[in-house]
VEXRO-393080 format. One record per residue (C-alpha): residue in three letters; x negated, y negated, z. Coordinates in steps of 0.1 Angstrom, whole numbers, padded with zeros to 4 digits, always signed. Each point is the difference from the previous one (the first is absolute). Layout:
BEGIN
ALAXYZ;...
***
This chain:
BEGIN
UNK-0896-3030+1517;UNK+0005-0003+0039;UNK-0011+0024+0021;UNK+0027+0015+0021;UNK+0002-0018+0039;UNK+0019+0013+0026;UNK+0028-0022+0003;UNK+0011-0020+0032;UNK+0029-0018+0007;UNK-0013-0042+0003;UNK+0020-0025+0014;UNK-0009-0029-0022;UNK+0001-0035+0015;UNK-0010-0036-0021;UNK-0016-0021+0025;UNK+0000-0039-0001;UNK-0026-0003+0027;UNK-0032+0019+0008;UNK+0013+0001+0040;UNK+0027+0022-0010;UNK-0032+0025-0004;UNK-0021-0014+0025;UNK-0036+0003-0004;UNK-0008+0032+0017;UNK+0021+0014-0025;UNK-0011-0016-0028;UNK-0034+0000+0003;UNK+0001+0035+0009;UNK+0009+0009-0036;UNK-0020-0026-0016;UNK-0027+0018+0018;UNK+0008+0032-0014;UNK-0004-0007-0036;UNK-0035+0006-0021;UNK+0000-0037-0018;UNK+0011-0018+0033;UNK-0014-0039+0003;UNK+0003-0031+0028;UNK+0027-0011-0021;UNK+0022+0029+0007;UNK+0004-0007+0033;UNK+0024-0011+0021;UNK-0020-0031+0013;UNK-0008-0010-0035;UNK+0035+0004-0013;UNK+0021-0013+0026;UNK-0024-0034+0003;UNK+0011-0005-0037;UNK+0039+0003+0009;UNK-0005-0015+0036;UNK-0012-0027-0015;UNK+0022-0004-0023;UNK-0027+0002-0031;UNK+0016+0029-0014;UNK+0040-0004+0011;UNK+0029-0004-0016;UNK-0003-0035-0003;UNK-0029+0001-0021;UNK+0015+0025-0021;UNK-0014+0030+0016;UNK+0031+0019+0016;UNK-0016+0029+0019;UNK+0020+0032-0006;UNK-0025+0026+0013;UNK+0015+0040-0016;UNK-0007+0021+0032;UNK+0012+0036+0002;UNK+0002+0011+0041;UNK-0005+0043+0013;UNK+0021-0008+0035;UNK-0014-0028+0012;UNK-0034+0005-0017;UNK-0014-0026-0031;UNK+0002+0025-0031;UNK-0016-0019-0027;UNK+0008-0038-0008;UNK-0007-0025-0028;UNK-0008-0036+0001;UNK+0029-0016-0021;UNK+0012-0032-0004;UNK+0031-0018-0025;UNK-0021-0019-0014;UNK+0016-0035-0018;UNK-0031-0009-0020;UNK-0031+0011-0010;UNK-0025-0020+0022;UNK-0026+0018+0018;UNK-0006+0029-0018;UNK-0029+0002-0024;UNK+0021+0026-0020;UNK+0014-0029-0028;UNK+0031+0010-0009;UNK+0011-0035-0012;UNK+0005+0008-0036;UNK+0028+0024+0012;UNK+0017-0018+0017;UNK+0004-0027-0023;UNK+0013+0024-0025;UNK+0024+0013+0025;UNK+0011-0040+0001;UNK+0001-0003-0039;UNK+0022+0023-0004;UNK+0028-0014+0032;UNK-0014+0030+0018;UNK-0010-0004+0042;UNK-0034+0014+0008;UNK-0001-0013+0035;UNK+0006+0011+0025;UNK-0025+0031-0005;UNK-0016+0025+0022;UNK-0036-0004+0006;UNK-0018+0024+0022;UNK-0034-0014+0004;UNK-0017-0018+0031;UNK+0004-0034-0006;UNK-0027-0026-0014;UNK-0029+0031+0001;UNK-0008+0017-0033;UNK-0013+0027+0017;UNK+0005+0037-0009;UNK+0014+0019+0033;UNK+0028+0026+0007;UNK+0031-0007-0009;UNK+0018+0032+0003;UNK-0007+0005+0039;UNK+0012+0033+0013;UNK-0013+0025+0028;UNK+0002+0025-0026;UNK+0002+0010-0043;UNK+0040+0009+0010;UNK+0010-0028+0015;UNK-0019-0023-0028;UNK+0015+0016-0023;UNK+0040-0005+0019;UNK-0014-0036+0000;UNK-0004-0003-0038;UNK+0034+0013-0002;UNK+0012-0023+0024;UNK-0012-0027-0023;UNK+0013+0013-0028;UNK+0034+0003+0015;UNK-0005-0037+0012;UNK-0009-0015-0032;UNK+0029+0018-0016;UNK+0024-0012+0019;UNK-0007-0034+0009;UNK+0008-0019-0029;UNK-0036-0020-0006;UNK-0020-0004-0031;UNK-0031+0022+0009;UNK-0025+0011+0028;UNK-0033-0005-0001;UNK-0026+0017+0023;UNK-0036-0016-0004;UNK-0035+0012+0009;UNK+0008+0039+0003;UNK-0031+0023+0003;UNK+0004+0020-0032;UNK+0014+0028+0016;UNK+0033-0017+0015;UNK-0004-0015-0034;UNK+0007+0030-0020;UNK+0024+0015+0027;UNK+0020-0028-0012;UNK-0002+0003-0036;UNK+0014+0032+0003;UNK+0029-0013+0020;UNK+0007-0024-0031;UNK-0024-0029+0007;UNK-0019-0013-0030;UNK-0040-0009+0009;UNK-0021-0029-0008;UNK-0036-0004+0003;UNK-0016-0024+0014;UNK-0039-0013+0013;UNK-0019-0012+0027;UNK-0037-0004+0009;UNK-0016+0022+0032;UNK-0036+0000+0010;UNK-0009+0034+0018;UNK-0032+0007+0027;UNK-0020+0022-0014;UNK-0015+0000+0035;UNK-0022-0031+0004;UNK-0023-0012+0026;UNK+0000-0036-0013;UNK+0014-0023-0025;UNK-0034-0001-0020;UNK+0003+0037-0001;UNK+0032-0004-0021;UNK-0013-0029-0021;UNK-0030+0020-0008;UNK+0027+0026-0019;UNK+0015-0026-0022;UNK-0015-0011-0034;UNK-0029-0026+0003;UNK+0026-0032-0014;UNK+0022+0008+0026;UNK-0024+0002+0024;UNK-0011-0033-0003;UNK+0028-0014-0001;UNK+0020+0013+0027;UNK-0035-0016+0020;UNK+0004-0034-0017;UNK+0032-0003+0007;UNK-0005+0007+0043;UNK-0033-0020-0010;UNK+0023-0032-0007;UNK+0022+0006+0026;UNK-0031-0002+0030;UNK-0016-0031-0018;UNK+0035-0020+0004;UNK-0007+0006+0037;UNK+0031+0024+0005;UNK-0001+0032+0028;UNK+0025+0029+0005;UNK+0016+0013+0027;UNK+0013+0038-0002;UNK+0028-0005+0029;UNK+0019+0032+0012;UNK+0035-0004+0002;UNK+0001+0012+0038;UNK-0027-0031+0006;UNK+0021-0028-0023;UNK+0013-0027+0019;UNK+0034-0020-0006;UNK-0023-0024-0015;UNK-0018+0018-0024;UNK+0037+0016-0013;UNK+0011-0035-0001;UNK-0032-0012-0023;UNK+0005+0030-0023;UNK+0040-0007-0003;UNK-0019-0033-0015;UNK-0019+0011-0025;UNK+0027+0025-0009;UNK+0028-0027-0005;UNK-0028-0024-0021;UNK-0004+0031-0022;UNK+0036+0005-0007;UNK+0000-0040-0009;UNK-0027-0001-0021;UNK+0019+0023-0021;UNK+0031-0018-0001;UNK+0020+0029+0022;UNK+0018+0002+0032;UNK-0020+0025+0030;UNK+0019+0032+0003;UNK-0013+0008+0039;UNK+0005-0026+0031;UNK-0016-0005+0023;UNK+0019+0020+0025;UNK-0009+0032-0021;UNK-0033-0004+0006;UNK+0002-0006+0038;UNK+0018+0031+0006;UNK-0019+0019-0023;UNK-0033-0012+0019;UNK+0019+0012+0031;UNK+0009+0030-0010;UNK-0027+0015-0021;UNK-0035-0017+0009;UNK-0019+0028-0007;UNK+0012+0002-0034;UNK-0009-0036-0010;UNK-0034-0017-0010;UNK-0003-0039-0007;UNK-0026-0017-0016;UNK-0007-0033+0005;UNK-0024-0026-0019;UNK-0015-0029+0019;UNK-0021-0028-0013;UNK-0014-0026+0026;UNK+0016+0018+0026;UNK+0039-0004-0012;UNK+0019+0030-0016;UNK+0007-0008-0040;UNK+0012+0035-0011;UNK+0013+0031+0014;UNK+0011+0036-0014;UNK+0026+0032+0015;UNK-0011+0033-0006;UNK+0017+0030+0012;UNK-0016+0032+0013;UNK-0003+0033+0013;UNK-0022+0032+0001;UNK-0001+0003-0037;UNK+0010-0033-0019;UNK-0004-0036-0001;UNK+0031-0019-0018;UNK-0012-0037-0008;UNK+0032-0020+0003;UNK-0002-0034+0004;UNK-0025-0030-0004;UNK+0002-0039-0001;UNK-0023-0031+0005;UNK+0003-0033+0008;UNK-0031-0015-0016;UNK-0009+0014-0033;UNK-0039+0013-0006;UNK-0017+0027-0033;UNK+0005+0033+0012;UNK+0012-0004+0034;UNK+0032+0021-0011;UNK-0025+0028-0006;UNK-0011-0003+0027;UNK+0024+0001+0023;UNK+0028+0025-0015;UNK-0031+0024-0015;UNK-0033+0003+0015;UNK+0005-0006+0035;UNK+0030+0025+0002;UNK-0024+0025-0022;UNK-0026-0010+0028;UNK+0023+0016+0026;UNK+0012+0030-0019;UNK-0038+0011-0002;UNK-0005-0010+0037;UNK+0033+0015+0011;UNK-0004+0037-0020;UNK+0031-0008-0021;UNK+0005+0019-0029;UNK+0018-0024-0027;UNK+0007-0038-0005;UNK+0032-0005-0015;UNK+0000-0038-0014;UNK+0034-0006-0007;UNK+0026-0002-0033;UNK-0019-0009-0034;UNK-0034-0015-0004;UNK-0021+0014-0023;UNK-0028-0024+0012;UNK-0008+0023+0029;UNK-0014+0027-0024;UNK-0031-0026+0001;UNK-0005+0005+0039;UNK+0005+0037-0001;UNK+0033+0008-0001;UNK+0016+0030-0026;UNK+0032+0003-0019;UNK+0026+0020+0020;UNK+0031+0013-0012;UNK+0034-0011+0019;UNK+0036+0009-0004;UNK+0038-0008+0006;UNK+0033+0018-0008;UNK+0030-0019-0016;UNK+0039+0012-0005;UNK+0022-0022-0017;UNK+0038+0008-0001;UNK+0008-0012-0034;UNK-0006+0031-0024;UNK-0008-0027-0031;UNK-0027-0021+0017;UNK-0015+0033+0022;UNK-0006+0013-0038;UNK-0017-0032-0011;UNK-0020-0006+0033;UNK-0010+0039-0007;UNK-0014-0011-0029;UNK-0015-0028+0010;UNK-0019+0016+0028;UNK-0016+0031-0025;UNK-0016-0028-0027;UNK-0012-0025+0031;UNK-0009+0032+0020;UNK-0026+0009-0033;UNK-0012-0035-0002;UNK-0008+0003+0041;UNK-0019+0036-0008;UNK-0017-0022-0026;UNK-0009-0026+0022;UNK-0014+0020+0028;UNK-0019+0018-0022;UNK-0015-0033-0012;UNK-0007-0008+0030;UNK-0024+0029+0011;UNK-0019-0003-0029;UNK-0010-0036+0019;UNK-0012+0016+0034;UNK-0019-0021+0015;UNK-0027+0024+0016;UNK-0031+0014-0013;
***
């Protein structure tokens, strides 16, 4: 049951640009919330649609829900119409295709999610419980009215989570892999708490990486020049090839971002005889780390590793920072350290048949996740 809130009267507004909020604004209330990140704020969001990475002609319509006290930012989610399902890490494929068999139109959908970054952050932001909870409502009223197939909000912290559930939202589980500082001095000092096999071969692996002659290079963002963003925009478009898939983020993204945010931004760069071959993005602040992106341009055994795991576990442990988040899937990491963590997202569908059989999808897959994780601690890899 909801707890009784004062009510206040909202104006709500949808906006189709960030600078109808202005950063002041916004990052005002993205500061405001307990499970705030870098990616909630303005610089980080408005580089995406700026840049036209996330816009509405790459199928990500922004459609921000605000609600306004006066001329004050009430609460706000990041929503889009989204027209397919790219960029999400939440798969919800399988739906739509059923939608399709049966002459039905999924897209366009809502989506309220930070685009490209499976990362779990506020989603709900509001200065306070009442207006969070005239934003839900707002939602509601939105997705009631506005004729699409669904909404979708991804990577919740539990708590928004459930406050959705009990506005009608069914919940589906989902897992990603976090390494957390239990307060080391040095990276040996955290080796020395995993099991002896993994031990040796987290060292053979750096091991092979210093016999092919390769050093590293921690660069802060605020210290980055053009150059090194235009090497890493390199390596990041060789990976995307290399899998037979088209780059989500220009290059233009990543300037502004790198003008906007330094201090939020760490690049590592690989060199062998003196040239860069591989570069990674990482994302930071006082308490996280968010690996996000890595590429090379000459292939060598381990150097992935490397690059996208020790070195940015280096500067957690050299930095004070709390927790490593590596990014969507990879159960590989558990090897270097990194534990099963729970995520979640919320889904509405407007159809009353298939919100019944996606109901029951989500409580048999939602076992089979329980079951998983469960499995999966049962493999820790420390002592």
């Amino acid at each position: 049951m909801r707890p009784i809130l004062q009510k206040t009267n909202y104006r709500t507004r949808i906006l189709s640009s960030l600078s109808e909020a202005g950063p002041s604004a916004w990052d005002r209330l993205a500061s405001l919330q307990v499970d705030t990140n870098p990616f909630l704020s303005f610089a980080f969001l408005h580089a995406l649609h700026e840049s036209g990475s996330a816009s509405a002609d790459t199928g990500w319509q922004p459609h921000y829900l605000t609600l306004w006290a006066g001329d004050e930012l009430a609460a706000a989610l990041p929503l889009y119409a989204k027209f397919h399902s790219y960029g999400e890490y939440v798969f919800d494929w399988a739906w739509a295709d059923a939608y399709k068999r049966n002459g039905l139109d999924y897209y366009p959908k809502l989506l309220s999610a930070i685009p490209f970054t499976p990362v779990t952050g506020a989603r709900l932001l509001a200065t306070d419980e009442a207006a969070r909870a005239a934003l839900v409502d707002a939602l509601t009223m939105l997705q009631e009215t506005n004729g699409l197939s669904s909404t979708h909000v991804l990577y919740p912290p539990e708590a928004q989570a459930r406050q959705l559930q009990e506005a009608g939202f069914l919940l589906r589980k989902g897992v990603q892999f976090h390494w957390q500082n239990d307060g080391y001095d040095h990276f040996e000092q955290f080796l020395g708490t995993l099991e002896q096999k993994k031990r040796k071969n987290i060292r053979a692996e750096r091991r092979k990486v210093a016999d092919a002659g390769i050093t590293m290079r921690r660069i802060m963002g605020r210290d980055a020049s053009e150059a090194d963003w235009h090497f890493f925009k390199r390596c990041y478009d060789h990976t995307y090839r290399a899998h037979y898939s088209t780059p989500y983020l220009n290059l233009d993204f990543f300037l502004r971002i790198a003008a906007a945010m330094p201090d939020n931004l760490l690049l590592v760069v690989a060199e062998r005889d003196g040239r860069p071959i591989a570069s990674s993005l990482l994302v930071y602040d006082a308490h996280a780390l968010y690996g996000r992106y890595w590429g090379c341009i000459e292939q060598h055994p381990c150097l992935h590793f490397e690059t996208a795991y020790y070195q940015p576990l280096e500067f957690c442990i050299a930095q004070k920072i709390t927790a490593f988040e590596g990014g969507a899937q990879g159960e590989h990491k558990m090897a270097r350290g990194f534990l099963p963590q729970q995520t979640w997202s919320a889904h509405w569908l407007a159809h009353a048949g298939f919100y019944d059989a996606v109901e029951r999808f989500l409580a048999q897959e939602g076992q089979g996740m329980d079951t998983y994780v469960d499995e999966l601690n049962e493999r820790n890899p420390f002592k």
